[in-house]
C-alpha positions as CSV (number, residue, x, y, z in Angstrom):
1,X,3.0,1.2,-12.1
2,X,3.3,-1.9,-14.0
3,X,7.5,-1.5,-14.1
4,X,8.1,-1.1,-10.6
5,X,5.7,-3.7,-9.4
6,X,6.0,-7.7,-9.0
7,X,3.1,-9.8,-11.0
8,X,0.2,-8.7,-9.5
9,X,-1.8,-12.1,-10.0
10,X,1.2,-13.0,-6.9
11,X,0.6,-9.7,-5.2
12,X,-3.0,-10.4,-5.0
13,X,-2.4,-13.6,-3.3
14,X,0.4,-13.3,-0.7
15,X,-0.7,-9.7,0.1
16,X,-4.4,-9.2,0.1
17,X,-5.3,-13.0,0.6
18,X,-7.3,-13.8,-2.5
19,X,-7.8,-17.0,-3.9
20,X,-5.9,-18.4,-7.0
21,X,-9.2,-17.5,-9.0
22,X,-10.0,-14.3,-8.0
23,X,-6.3,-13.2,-8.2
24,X,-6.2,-14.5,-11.8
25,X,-9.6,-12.6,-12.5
26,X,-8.2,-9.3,-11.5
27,X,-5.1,-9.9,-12.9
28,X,-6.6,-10.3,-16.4
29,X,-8.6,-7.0,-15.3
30,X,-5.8,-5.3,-14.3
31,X,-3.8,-6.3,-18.1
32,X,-6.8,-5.1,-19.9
33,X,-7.1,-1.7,-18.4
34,X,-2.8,-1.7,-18.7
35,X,-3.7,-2.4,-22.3
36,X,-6.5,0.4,-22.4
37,X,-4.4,3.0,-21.2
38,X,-1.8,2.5,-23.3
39,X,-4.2,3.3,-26.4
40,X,-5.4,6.4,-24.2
41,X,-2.0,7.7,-24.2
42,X,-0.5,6.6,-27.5
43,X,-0.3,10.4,-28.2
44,X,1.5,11.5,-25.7
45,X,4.9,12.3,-26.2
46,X,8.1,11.0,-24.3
47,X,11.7,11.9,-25.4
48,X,14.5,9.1,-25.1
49,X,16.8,11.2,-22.7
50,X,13.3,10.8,-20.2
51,X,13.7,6.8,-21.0
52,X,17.6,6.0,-20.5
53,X,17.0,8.7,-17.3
54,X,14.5,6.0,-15.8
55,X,16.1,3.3,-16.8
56,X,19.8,4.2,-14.9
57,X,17.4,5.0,-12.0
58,X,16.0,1.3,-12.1
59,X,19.1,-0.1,-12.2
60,X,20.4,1.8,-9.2
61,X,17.4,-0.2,-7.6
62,X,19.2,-3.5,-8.6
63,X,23.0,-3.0,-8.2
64,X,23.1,-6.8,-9.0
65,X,22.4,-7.2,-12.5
66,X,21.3,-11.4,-11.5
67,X,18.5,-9.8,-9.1
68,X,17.9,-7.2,-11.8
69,X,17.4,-10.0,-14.6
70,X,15.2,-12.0,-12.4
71,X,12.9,-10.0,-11.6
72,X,12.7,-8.6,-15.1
73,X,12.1,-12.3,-16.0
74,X,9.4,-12.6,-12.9
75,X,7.6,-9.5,-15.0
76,X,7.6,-11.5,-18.6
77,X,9.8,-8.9,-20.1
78,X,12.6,-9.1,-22.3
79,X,15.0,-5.7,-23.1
80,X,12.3,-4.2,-25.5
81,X,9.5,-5.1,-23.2
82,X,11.2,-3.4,-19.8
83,X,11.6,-0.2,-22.5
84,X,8.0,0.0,-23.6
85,X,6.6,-0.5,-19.9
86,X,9.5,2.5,-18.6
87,X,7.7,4.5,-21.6
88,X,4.3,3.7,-20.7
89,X,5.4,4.5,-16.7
90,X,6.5,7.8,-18.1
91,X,3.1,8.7,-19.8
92,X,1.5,7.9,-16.8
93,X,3.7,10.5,-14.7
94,X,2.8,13.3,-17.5
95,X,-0.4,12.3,-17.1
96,X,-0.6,12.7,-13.4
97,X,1.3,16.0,-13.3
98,X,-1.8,17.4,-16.1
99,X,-4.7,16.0,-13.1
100,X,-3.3,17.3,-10.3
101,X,-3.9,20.9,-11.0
102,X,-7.7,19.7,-11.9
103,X,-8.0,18.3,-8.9
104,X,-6.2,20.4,-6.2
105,X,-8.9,22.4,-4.2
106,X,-8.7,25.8,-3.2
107,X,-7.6,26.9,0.6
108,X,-11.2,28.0,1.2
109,X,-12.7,25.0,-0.1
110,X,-15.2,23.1,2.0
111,X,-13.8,19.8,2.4
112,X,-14.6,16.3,4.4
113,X,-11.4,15.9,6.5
114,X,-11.2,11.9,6.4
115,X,-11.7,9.6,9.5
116,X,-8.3,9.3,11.6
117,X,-7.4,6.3,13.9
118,X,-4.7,5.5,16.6
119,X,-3.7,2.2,17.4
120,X,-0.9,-0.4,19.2
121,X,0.8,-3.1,17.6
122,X,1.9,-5.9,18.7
123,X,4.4,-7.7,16.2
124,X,6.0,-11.7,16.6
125,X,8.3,-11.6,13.4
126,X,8.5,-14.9,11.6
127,X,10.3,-14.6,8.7
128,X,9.9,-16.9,5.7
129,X,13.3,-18.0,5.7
130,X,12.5,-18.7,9.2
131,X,12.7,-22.8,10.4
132,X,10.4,-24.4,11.5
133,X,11.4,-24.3,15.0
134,X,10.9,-20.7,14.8
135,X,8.0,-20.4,13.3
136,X,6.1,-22.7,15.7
137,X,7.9,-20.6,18.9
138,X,6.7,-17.1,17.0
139,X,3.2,-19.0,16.9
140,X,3.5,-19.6,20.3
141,X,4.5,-16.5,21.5
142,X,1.9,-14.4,19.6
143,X,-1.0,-16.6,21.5
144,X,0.4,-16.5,24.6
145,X,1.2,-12.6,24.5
146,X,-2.8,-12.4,22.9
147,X,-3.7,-14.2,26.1
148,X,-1.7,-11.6,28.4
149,X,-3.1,-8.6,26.4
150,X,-6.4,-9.9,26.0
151,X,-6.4,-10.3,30.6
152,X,-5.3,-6.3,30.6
153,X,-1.7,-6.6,30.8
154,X,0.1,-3.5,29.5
155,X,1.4,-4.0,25.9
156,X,4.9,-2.7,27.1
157,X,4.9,-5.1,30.0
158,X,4.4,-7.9,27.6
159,X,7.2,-6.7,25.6
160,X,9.4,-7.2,28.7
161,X,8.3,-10.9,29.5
162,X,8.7,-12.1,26.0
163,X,12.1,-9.9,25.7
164,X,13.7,-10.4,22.2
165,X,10.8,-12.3,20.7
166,X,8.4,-9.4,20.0
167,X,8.3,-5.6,19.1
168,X,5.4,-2.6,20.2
169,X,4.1,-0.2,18.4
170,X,2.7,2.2,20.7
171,X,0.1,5.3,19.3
172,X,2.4,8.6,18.1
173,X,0.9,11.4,17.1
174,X,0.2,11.2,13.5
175,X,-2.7,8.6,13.6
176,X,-3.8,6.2,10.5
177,X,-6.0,8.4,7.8
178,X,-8.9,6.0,6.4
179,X,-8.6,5.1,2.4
180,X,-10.6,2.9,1.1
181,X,-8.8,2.1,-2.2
182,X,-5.5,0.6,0.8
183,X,-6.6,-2.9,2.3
184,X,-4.6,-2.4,5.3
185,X,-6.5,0.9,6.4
186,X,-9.8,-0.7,5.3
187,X,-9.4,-3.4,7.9
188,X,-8.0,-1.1,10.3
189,X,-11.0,0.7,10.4
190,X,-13.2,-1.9,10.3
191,X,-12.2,-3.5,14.0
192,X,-14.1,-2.3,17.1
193,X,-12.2,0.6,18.9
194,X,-10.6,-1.0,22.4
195,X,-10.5,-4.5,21.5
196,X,-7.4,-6.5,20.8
197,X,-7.6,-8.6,17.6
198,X,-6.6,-12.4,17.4
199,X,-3.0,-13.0,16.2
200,X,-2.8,-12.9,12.2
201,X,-0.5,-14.5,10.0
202,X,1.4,-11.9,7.9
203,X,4.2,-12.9,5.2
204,X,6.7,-11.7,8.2
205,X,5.0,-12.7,11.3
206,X,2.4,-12.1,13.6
207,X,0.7,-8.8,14.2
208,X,-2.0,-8.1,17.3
209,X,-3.6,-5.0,17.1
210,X,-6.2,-2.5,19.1
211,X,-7.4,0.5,17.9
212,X,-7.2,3.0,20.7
213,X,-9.7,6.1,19.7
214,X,-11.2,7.4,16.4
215,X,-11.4,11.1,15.2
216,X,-14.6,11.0,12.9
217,X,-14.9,12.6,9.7
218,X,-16.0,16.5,9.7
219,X,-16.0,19.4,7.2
220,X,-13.4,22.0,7.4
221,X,-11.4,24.5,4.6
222,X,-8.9,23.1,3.2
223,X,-6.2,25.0,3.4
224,X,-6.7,24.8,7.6
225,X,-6.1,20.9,7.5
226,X,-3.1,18.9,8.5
227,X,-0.4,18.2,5.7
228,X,-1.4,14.3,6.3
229,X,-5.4,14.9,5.6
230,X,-4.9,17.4,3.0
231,X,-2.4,14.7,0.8
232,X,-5.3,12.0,1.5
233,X,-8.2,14.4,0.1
234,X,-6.0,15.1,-2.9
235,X,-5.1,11.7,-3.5
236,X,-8.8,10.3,-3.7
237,X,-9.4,13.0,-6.3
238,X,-6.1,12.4,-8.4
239,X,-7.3,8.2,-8.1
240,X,-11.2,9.1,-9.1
241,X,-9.9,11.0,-12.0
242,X,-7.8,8.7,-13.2
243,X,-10.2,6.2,-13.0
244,X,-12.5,8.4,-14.9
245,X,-9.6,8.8,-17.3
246,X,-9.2,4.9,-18.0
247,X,-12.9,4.4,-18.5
248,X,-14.0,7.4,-20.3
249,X,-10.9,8.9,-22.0
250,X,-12.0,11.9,-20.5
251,X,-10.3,14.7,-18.4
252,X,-11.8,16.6,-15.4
């Protein structure tokens, strides 16, 4: 949602690594659809009690009205701007709650239960407020533990030899379910199962991964899945009829 979100022409650069050009290209593409969905829903209703609800719910998410005022500056928005896009939030919600009954599959449905992955992390924080001392030592670190894991030493082992200056992550037993509208998983499941990745830079720090097995994709009912496979189906089915909403002005 626009509200809740920082500008996404920033997002698009720190997060997901575009470049100043493309960011500012899917920006624009990102305001026009905003701007398209707000003549979609012009018609739909929302009562004031609904606004000032959301609004006393943002500001529990800024007790300090400075952090609160800058970030509603960060957004472009003035008091009757942070109104409209808390309004336009809230026709989005009412939209959402009309799809999801569209879109929810019966329990004897055939589905595709969605590729699932297990992994281990390996994490160096480096924060940004971070000196430059640290940062270079967090560099270091992350190669030389790379090093370590790439000659088989166990991840936990590492831990213990670099004691304080990195975290693991070992595999539990809810693995990572593939989506391809999140970059994260996308790369996830693009890496070669059993191979530990080169250390990459990440706004905190430094992250290693290896992806330890892969469950593949296979067709089951739907009410016998997992709650974790059964949220992602009905997810990419809310998302592809939204998007069908935004381009069409059409409902499933």
């Amino acid at each position: 949602m626009a509200l809740l979100a920082v500008p996404w022409q920033q997002r698009l650069q720190v997060d997901h690594r575009f470049s100043a050009r493309e960011a500012k290209t899917l920006a624009q593409q990102r305001q026009w659809e905003e701007q398209k969905l707000r003549i979609l829903l012009e018609e739909e209703p929302v009562e004031d009690a609904e606004v000032e609800h959301y609004l006393r719910l943002l500001d529990r998410q800024f007790p300090t009205p400075g952090v609160r005022d800058t970030f509603v500056q960060a957004l472009g928005l003035d008091a009757q701007g942070l109104r409209e896009e808390a309004i336009l939030d809230l026709k989005v919600f009412h939209l959402l709650d009309r799809l999801w009954p569209r879109v929810l599959p019966a329990d004897s449905e055939e589905v595709v239960k969605p590729r699932e992955r297990f992994y281990t992390l390996v994490f160096v924080p480096a924060y940004p407020e971070a000196s430059l001392a640290e940062r270079m030592t967090a560099w270091a670190v992350a190669w030389a533990a790379w090093l370590q894991l790439k000659t088989g030493s166990d991840p936990q082992e590492v831990a213990r030899r670099f004691s304080g200056l990195l975290s693991v992550r070992l595999p539990g037993r809810r693995p990572v379910v593939y989506d391809p509208h999140h970059s994260w998983t996308r790369q996830l499941f693009a890496l070669p199962v059993g191979q530990w990745t080169l250390p990459e830079r990440t706004r905190n720090g430094y992250r290693i991964l290896r992806v330890e097995r892969e469950i593949p994709a296979e067709t089951a009912r739907f009410g016998d899945l997992p709650y974790r496979a059964r949220r992602k189906i009905v997810k990419d089915r809310l998302y592809k009829a939204f998007r069908r909403f935004i381009e069409t002005g059409e409902l499933p």
